[in-house]
N, C-alpha and C positions, 0 to 999 in steps of 0.2 A: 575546526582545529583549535581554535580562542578557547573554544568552549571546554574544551577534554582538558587544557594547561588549568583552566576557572580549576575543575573538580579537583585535579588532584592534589593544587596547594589548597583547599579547605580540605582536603583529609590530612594533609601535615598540619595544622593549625589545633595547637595543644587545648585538650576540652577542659571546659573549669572542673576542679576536685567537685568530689560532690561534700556534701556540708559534714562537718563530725557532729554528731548527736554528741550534743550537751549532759554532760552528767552531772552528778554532784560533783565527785571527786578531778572531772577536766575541768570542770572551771574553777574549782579550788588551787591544783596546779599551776594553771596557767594565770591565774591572778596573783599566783605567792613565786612565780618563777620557776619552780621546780619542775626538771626534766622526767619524765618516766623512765629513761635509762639510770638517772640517778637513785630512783626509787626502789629499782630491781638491785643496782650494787650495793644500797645500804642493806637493803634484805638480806644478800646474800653474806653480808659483814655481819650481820646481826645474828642470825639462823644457823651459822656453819657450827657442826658441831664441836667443842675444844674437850679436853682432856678431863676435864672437870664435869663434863654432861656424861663421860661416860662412865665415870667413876659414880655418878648418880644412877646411872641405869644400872651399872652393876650392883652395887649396893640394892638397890631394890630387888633387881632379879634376885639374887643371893634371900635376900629377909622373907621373900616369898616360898623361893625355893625349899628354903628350911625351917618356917614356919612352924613347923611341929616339933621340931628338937630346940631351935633358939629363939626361946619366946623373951633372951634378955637383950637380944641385941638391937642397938635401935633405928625405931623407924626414919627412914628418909624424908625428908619435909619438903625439900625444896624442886622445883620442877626444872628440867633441864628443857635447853634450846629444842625445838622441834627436828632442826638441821633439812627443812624443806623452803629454801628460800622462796619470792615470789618470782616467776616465771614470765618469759616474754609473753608467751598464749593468756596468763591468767591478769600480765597487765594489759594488752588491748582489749582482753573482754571484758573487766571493769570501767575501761575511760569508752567502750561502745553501750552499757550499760546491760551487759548480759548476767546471766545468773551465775551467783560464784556460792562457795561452801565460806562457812562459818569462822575458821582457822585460816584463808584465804585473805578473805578480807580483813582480819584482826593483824596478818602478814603486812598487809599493804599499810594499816594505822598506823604499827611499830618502825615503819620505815620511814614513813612520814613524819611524827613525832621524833625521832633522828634527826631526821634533815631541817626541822624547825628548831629543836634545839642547838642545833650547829651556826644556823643563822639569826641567835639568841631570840627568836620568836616563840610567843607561846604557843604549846602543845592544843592540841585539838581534839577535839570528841568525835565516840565512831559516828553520832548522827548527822556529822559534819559533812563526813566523808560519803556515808551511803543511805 
């Protein structure tokens, strides 16, 4: 009867986490204090598209559209927001060290660089991060 009460308080008895694989960019974080939740809201500040990205896209659309008739009107230079912030899925798969796309991670620098400029530290390189 001892014996049945033994078992079933070591099955309440909370098992250790298991370890977070080490990335570049988690211990970069967590050295410089910065939360991953904050990393995903500056994205999303940074990325959203405003009124001005879309008057770039229309502009383009349009100089393309009509290319053939208005070859005086001019081209659009400047690149507008992507408007695809960094996502909760593509920040745990970064600090687990899983494979991300190109514009993903250049997502994740931009928000970083943000949040270091905010806490007037200098900005960082992507080879910093990945």
């Amino acid at each position: 009867m001892a014996a049945k009460k033994k078992e079933t308080k070591d099955a309440k008895t909370p098992k250790a986490a298991p370890a977070a694989p080490t990335t570049k960019l988690g211990t970069f974080l967590s050295s410089k204090k910065i939360d991953p939740r904050r990393v995903m809201s500056a994205s999303h500040v940074l990325e959203t598209l405003q009124a001005e990205d879309r008057v770039i896209k229309r502009n383009r659309k349009n100089a393309k559209a009509g290319s053939e008739g208005a070859e005086g009107a001019p081209k659009e230079e400047r690149k507008p927001r992507s408007g695809r912030p960094v996502t909760n899925r593509a920040m745990s798969a970064a600090l687990a060290g899983k494979a991300l796309s190109g514009p993903t991670k250049h997502r994740i620098l931009r928000a970083v660089n943000h949040l270091l400029e905010q806490k007037k530290a200098e900005k960082v390189d992507f080879r910093t991060l990945f």
